[in-house]
C-alpha positions as YAML, in Angstrom:
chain: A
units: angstrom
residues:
- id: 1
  name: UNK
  ca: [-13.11, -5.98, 10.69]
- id: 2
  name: UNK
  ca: [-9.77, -5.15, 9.79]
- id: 3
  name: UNK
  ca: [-7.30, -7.55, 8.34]
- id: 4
  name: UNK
  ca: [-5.12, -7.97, 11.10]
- id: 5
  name: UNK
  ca: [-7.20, -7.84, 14.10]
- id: 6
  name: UNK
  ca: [-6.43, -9.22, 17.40]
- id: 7
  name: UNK
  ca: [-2.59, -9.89, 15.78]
- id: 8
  name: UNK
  ca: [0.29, -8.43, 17.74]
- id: 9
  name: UNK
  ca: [3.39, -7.98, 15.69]
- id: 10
  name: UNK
  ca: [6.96, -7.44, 16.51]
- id: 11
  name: UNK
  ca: [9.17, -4.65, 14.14]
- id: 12
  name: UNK
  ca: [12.65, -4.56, 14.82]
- id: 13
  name: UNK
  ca: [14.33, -0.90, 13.74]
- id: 14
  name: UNK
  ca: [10.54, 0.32, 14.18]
- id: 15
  name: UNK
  ca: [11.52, 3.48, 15.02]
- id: 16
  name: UNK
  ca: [11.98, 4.86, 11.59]
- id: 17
  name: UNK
  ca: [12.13, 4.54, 7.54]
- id: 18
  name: UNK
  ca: [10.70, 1.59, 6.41]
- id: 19
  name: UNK
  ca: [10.35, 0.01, 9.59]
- id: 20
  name: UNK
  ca: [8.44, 2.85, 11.23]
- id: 21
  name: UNK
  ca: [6.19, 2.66, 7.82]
- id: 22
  name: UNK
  ca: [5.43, -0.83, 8.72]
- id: 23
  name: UNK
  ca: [4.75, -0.40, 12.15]
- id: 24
  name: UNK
  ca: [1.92, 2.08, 10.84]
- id: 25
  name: UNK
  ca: [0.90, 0.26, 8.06]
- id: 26
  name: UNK
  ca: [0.06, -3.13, 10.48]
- id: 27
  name: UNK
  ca: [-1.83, -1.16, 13.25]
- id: 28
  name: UNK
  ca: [-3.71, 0.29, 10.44]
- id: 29
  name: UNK
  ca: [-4.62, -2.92, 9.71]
- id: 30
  name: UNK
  ca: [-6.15, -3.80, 13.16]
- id: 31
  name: UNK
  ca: [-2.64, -5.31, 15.33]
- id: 32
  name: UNK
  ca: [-1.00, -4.06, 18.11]
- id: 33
  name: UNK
  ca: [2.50, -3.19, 17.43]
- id: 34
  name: UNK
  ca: [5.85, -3.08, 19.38]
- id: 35
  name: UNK
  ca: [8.87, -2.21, 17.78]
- id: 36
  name: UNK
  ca: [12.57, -2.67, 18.64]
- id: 37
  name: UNK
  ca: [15.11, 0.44, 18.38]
- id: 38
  name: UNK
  ca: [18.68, 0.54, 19.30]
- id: 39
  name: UNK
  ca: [18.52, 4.92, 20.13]
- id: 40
  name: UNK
  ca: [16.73, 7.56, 18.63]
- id: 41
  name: UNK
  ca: [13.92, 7.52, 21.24]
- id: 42
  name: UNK
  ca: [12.16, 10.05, 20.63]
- id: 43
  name: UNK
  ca: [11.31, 8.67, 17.46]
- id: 44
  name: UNK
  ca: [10.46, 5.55, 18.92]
- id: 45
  name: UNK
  ca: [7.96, 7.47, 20.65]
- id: 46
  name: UNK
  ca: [6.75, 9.64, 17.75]
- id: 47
  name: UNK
  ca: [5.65, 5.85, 16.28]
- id: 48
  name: UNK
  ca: [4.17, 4.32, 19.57]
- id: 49
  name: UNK
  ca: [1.86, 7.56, 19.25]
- id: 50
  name: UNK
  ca: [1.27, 7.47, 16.03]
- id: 51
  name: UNK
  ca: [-0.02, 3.64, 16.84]
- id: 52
  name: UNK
  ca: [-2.07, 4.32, 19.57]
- id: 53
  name: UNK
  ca: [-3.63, 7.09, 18.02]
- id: 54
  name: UNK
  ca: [-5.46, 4.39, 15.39]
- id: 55
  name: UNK
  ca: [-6.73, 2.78, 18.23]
- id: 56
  name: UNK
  ca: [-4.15, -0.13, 18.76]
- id: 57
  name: UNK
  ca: [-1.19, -0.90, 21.58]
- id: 58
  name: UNK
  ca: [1.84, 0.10, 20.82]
- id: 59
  name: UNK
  ca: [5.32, -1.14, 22.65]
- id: 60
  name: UNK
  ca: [8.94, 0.77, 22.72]
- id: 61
  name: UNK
  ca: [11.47, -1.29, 23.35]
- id: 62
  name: UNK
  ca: [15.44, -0.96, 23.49]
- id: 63
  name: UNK
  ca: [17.63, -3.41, 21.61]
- id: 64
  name: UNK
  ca: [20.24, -3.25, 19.38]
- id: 65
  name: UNK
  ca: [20.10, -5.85, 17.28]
- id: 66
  name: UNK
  ca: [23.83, -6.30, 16.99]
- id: 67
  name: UNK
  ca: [23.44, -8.49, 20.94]
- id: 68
  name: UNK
  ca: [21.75, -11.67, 20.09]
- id: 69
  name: UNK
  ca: [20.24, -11.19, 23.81]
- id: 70
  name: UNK
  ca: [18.95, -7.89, 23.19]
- id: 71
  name: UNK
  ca: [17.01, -9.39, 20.11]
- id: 72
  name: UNK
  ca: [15.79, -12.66, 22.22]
- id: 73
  name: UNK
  ca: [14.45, -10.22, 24.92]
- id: 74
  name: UNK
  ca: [12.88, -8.14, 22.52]
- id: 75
  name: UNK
  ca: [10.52, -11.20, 21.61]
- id: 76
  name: UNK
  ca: [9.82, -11.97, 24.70]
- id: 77
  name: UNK
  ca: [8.89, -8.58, 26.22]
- id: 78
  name: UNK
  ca: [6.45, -8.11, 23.39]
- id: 79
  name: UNK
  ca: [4.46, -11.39, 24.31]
- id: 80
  name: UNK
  ca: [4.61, -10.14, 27.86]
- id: 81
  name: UNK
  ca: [3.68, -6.71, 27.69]
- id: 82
  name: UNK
  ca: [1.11, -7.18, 24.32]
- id: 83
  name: UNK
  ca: [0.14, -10.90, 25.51]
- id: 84
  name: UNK
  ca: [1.04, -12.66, 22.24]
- id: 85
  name: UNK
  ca: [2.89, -12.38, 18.83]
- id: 86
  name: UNK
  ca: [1.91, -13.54, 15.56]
- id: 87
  name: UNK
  ca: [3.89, -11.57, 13.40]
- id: 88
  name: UNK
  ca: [7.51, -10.85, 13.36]
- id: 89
  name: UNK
  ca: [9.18, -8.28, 11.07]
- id: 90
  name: UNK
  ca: [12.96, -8.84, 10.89]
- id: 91
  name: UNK
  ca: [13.42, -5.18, 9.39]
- id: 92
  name: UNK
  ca: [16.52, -3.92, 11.32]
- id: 93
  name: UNK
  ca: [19.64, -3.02, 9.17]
- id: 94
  name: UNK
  ca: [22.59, -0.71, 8.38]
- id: 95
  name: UNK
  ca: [24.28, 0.17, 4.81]
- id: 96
  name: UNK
  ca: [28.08, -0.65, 4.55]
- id: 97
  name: UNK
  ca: [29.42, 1.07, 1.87]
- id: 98
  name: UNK
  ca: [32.96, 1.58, 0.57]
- id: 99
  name: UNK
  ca: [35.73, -0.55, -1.24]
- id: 100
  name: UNK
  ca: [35.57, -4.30, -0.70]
- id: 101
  name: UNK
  ca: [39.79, -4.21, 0.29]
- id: 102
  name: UNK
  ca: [38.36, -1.31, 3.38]
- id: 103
  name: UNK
  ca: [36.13, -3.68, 5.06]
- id: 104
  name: UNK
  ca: [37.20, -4.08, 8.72]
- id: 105
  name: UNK
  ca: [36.53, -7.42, 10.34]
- id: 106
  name: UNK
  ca: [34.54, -5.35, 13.03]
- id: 107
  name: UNK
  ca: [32.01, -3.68, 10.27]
- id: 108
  name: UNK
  ca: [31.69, -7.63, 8.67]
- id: 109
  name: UNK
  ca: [30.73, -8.56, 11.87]
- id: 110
  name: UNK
  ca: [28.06, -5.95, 13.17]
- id: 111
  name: UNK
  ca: [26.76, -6.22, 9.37]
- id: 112
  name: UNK
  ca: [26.01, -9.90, 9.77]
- id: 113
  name: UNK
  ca: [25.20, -10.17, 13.14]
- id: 114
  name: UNK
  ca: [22.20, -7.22, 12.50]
- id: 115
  name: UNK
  ca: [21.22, -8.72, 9.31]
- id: 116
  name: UNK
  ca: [21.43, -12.30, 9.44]
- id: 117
  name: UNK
  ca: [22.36, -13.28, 12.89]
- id: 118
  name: UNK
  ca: [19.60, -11.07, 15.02]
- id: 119
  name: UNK
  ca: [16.98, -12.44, 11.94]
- id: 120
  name: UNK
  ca: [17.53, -15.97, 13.00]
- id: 121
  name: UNK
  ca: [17.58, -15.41, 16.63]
- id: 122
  name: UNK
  ca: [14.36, -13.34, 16.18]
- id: 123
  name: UNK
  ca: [12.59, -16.13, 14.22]
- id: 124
  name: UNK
  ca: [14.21, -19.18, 16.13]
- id: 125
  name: UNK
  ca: [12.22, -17.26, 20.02]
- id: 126
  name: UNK
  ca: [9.36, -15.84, 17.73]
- id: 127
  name: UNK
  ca: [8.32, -18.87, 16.38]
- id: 128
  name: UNK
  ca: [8.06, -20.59, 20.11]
- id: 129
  name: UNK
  ca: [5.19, -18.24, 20.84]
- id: 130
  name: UNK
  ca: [3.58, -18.13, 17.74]
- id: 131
  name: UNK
  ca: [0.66, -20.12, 16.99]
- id: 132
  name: UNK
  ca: [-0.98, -21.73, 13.30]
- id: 133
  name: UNK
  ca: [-1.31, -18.92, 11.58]
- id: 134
  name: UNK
  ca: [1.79, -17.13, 12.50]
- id: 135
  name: UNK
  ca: [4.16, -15.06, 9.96]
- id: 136
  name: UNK
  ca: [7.70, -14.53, 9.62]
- id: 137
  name: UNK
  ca: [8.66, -11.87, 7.47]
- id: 138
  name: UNK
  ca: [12.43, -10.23, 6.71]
- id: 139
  name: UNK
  ca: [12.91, -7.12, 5.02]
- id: 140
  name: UNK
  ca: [16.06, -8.34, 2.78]
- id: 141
  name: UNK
  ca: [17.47, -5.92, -0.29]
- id: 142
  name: UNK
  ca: [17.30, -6.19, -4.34]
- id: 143
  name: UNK
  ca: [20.83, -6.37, -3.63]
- id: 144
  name: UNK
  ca: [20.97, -9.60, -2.67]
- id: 145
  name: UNK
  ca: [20.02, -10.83, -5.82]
- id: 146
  name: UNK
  ca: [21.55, -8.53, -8.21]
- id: 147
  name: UNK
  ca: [24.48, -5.97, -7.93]
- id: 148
  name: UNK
  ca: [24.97, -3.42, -10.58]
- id: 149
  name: UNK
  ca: [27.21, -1.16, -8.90]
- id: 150
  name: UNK
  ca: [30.30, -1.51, -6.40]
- id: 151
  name: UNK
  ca: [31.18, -0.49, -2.74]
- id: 152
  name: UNK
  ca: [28.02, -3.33, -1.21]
- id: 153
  name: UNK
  ca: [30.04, -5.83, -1.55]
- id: 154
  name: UNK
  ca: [29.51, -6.47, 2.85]
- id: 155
  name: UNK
  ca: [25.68, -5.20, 2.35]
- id: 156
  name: UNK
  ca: [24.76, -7.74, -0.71]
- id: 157
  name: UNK
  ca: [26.34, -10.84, 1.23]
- id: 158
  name: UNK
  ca: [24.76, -10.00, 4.12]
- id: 159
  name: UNK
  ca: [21.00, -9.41, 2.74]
- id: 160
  name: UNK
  ca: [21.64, -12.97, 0.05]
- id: 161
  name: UNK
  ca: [22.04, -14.41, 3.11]
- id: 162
  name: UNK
  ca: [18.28, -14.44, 4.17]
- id: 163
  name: UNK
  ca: [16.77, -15.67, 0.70]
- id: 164
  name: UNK
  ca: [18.31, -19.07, 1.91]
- id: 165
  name: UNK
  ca: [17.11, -18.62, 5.61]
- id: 166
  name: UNK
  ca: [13.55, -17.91, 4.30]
- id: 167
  name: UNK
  ca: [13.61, -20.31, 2.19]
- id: 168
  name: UNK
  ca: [14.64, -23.42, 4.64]
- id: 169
  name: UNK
  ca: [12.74, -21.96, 7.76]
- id: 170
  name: UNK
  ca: [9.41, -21.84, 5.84]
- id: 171
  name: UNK
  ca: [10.30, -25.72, 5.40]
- id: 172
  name: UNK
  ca: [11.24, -25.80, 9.04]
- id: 173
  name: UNK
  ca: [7.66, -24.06, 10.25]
- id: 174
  name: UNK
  ca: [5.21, -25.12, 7.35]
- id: 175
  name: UNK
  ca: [4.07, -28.16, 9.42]
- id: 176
  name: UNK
  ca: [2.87, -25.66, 12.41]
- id: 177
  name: UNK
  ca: [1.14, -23.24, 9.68]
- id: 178
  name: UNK
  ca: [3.38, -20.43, 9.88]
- id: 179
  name: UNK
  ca: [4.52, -18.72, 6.82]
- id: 180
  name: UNK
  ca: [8.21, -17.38, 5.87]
- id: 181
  name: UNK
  ca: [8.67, -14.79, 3.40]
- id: 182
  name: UNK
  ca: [11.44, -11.83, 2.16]
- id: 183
  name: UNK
  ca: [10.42, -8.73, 1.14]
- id: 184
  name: UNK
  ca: [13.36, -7.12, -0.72]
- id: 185
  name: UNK
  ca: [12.84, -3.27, -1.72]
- id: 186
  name: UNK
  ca: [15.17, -1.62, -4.12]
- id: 187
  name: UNK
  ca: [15.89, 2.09, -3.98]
- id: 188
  name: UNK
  ca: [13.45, 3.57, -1.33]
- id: 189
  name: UNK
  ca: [13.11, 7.21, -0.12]
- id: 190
  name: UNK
  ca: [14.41, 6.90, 3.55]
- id: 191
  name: UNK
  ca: [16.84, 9.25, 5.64]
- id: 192
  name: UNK
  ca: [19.61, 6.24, 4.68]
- id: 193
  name: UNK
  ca: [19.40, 7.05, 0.98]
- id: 194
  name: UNK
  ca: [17.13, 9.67, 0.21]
- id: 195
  name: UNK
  ca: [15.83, 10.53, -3.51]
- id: 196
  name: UNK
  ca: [17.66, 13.21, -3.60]
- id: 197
  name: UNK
  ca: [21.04, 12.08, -2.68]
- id: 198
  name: UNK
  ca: [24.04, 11.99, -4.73]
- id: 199
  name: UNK
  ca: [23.83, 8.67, -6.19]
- id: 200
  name: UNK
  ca: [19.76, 9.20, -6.69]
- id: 201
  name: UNK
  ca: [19.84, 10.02, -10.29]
- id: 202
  name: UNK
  ca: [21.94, 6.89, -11.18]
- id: 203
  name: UNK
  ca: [19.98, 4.63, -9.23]
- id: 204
  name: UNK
  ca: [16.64, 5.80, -10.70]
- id: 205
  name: UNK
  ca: [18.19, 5.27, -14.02]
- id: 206
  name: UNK
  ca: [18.73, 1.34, -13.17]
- id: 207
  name: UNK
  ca: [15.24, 0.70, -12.89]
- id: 208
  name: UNK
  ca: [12.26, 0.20, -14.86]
- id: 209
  name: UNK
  ca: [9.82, 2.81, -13.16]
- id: 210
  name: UNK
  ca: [12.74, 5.34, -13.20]
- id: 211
  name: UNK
  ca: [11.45, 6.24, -9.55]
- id: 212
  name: UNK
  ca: [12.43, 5.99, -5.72]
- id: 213
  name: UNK
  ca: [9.70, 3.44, -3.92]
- id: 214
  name: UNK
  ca: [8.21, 4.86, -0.65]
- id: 215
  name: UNK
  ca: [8.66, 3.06, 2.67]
- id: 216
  name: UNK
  ca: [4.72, 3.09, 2.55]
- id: 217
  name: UNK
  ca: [5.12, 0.58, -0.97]
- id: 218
  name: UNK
  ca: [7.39, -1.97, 1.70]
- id: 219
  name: UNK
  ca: [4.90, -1.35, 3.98]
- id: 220
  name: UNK
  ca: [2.14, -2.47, 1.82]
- id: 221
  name: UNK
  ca: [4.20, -5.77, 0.73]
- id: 222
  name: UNK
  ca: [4.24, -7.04, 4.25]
- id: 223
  name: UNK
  ca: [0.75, -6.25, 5.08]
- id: 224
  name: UNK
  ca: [-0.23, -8.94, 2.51]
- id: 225
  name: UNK
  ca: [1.98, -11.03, 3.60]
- id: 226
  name: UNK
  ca: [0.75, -11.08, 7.34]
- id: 227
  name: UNK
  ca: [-2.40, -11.52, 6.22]
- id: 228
  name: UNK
  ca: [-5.01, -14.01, 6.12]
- id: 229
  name: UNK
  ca: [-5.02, -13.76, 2.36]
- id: 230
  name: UNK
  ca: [-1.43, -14.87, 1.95]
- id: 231
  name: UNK
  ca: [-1.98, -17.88, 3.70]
- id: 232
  name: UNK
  ca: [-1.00, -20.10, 0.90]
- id: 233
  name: UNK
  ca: [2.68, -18.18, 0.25]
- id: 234
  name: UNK
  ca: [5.86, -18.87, 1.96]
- id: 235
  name: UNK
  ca: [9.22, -19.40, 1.24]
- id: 236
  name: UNK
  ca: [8.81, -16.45, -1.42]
- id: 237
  name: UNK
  ca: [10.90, -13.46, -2.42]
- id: 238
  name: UNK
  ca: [9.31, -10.68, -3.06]
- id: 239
  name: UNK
  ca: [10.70, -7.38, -5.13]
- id: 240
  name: UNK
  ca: [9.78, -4.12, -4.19]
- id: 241
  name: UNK
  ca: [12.10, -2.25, -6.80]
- id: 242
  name: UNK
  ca: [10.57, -0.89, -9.53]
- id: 243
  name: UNK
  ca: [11.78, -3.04, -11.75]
- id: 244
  name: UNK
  ca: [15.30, -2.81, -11.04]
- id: 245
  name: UNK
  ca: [15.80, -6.46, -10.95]
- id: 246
  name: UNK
  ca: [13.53, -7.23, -13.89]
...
């Protein structure tokens, strides 16, 4: 039996990088996936494919995570249309980059309302269908910890910001026996920054592996953590940089 059968999870920017890894990686484990994408739907439909071709359901659904009703609906179709949801990914983001002085008010707020804002409207309907054993999982940054470089000044805030939410909501849902964790990858070959890129070489040089991660190596992270066998962790950080942090 596969780790994660008879789960149905919830990705939000499924449709590609390291949320489309993740998506894969769980219904490889044994759950039925839907995902969440804002356009791009033909990749959205490349994934659902890829997911029912191991066997498992897979769900499309539009929402940009920017609408905090888009995000709520997204929840609630899943448990409709896959008939439950015990794990939610909150994996949907965008990279700000550029002088701190440059930041509009209308980039600050899109930033936080995809990062932070749609993560805590995501976990606040999740966690009304989810039952003991659920799992609450956000895809945050290395950034958010540590900043070695300028221009993310916008991207860093926004990402610190869910060390604190994990850390108070796994207080918040302990009691029912659902788990809250942060997965946090560092430099990681996606169409956003590939390994190739013109800032590639420097950021391989800031960590320890002197390597890009895969979104397969996130993906990996969060299929411990929404298993069985990471019952016992929550409220955790985890760093998928290669070092970069160390």
């Amino acid at each position: 039996m596969s780790n994660l059968s008879g789960k149905v999870a919830l990705v939000t920017g499924g449709s590609r990088g390291i949320g489309a890894a993740i998506a894969r990686r769980l219904a490889a484990e044994g759950a039925d996936v839907a995902i969440s994408f804002a356009k791009e739907a033909a990749a959205a439909d490349k994934v659902i494919a890829d997911i029912e071709a191991q066997g498992r359901k897979g769900l499309a659904i539009v929402a940009d995570s920017s609408d905090p009703e888009a995000v709520r609906r997204a929840v609630v179709e899943t448990v409709k249309g896959l008939g439950r949801l015990d794990i939610l990914i909150n994996n949907a983001g965008v990279f700000p980059f550029g002088p701190f002085e440059a930041v509009s008010l209308e980039e600050y707020d899109r930033t936080m309302a995809i990062h932070a804002r749609a993560a805590f409207v995501a976990a606040q309907e999740a966690s009304r269908h989810m039952r003991t054993g659920g799992r609450i999982i956000a895809i945050g940054s290395n950034l958010g910890e540590r900043v070695p470089f300028p221009g993310v000044a916008l991207y860093a805030m926004s990402k610190s910001a869910l060390i604190g939410f994990t850390k108070v909501l796994a207080r918040d849902l302990g009691p029912r026996g659902i788990t809250v964790n942060l997965v946090q990858p560092g430099s990681t070959e996606t169409d956003m920054n590939p390994s190739d890129g013109a800032s590639a070489d420097e950021q391989r040089g800031l960590t320890a592996l002197g390597q890009f991660g895969s979104a397969t190596d996130v993906a990996a992270a969060v299929a411990y953590l929404s298993s069985d066998g990471a019952r016992q962790v929550t409220g955790a950080s985890f760093l998928v940089d290669g070092g970069a942090n160390a």
